[in-house]
C-alpha positions in Angstrom: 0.0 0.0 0.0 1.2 3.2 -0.4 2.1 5.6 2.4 1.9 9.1 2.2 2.2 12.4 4.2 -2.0 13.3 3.0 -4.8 12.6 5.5 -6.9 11.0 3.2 -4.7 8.5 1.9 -4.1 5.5 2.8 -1.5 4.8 5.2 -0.6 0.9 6.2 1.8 -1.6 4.4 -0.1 -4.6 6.2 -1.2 -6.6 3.9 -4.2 -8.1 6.7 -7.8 -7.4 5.2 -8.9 -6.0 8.8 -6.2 -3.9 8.8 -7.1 -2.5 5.1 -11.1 -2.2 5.8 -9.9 -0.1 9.1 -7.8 2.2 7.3 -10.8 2.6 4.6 -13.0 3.4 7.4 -11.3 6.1 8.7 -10.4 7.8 5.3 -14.2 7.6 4.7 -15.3 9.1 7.9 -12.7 12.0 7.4 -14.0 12.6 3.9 -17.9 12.8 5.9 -16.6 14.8 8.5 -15.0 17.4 5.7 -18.8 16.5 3.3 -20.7 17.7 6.2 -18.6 20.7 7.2 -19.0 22.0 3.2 -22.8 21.4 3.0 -23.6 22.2 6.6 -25.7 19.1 7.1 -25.9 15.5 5.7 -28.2 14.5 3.0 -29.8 14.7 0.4 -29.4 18.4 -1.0 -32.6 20.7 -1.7 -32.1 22.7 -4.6 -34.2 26.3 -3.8 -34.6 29.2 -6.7 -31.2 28.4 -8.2 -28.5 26.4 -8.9 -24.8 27.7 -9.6 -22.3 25.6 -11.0 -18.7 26.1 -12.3 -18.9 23.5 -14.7 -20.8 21.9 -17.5 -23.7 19.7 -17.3 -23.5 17.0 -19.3 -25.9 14.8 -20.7 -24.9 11.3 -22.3 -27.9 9.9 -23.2 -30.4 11.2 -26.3 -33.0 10.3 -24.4 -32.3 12.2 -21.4 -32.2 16.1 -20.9 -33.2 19.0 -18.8 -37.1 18.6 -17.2 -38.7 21.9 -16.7 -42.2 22.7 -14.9 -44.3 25.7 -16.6 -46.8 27.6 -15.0 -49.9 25.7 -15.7 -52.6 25.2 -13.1 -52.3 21.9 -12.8 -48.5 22.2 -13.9 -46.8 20.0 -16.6 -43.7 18.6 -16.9 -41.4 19.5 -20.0 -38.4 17.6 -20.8 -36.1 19.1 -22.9 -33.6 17.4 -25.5 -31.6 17.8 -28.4 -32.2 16.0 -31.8 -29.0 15.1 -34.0 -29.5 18.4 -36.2 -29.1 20.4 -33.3 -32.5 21.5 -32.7 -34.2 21.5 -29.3 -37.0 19.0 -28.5 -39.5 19.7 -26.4 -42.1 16.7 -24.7 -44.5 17.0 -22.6 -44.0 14.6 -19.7 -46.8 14.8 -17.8 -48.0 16.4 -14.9 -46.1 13.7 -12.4 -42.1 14.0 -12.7 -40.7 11.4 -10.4 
């Protein structure tokens, strides 16, 4: 195994299982600990009015794509895709996203 100076890697030479799933445990809970300290609480995360992100959202799948609600009383679901000429697809999903 490799030894290192970092506190999340993982530090034992023993080749004993035990000793392995112990040191695994305790990376794990300080990667929690540091998890819980970023988000403030553990869970699942609620998104409110916005999200920000520094990165791209990607979407692998054709079939997949962004799900927007309109304003509809009772509100539908929208999800919204790409087709392979570059135009955006829109389909109506319903009014039960889940």
């Amino acid at each position: 195994m490799t030894v290192g100076t970092s506190v999340y890697k993982i530090r034992t030479t023993d080749e004993d299982v035990l000793s392995m799933i112990q040191e695994c445990n305790r990376v794990f809970a300080l990667l929690s600990d540091r998890l819980d300290k970023m988000e403030g609480y553990r869970g699942t995360p609620e998104f409110r009015n916005s999200v920000l992100m520094n990165a791209d959202v990607i979407v692998t799948q054709s079939s997949n794509g962004i799900v927007l609600r309109d304003d509809g009383n009772p509100a539908s679901y929208w999800r919204v895709t790409i087709d392979s000429t570059g135009s955006l697809v829109y389909t109506n999903i319903g009014r039960d996203y889940s």
